[in-house]
C-alpha positions, 0 to 999 in steps of 0.5 A, spaced: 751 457 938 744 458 939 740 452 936 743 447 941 743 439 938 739 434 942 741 429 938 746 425 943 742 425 949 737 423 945 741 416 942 744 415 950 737 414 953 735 409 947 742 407 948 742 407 939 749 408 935 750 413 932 752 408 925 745 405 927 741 411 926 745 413 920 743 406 917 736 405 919 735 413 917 739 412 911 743 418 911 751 418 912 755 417 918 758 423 917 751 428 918 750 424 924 756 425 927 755 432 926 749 433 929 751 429 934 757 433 937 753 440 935 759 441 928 754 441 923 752 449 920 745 447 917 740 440 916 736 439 910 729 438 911 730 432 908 735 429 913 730 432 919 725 428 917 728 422 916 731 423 923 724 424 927 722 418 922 727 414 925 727 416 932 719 418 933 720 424 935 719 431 933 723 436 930 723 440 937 725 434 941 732 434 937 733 442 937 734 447 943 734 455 942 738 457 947 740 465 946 747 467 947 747 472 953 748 478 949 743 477 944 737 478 951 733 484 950 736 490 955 729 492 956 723 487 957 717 489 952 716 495 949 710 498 947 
């Protein structure tokens, strides 16, 4: 997959639980879960912001693009 959640690395370094973050950002234990071990397909904006809120961190500190290999470009810029 290429959007690579950040989320537990994140949790680790503030040494926060997962059942924290979901109480203070008022958002169900299940979707931390999910965005913890990278198994959700989608997130609502709704639950970002109130994630980055909770954390202070921007939307890019959460998410990571990593393209899959096959999906780089043979060739670099054509023009």
């Amino acid at each position: 997959m290429p959007i690579k959640s950040n989320l537990s690395k994140i949790l680790g370094e503030r040494r926060i639980k997962m059942s924290e973050l979901a109480e203070n950002a008022g958002i169900a234990k299940n979707t931390v879960l999910s965005l913890y071990h990278e198994k959700a397909k989608g997130v609502t904006f709704d639950v970002l912001e109130k994630i980055c809120t909770t954390l202070d961190c921007q939307p890019g500190d959460l998410f990571e693009y990593i393209p899959d290999k096959e999906e780089a470009p043979t060739n670099a810029a054509q023009v």
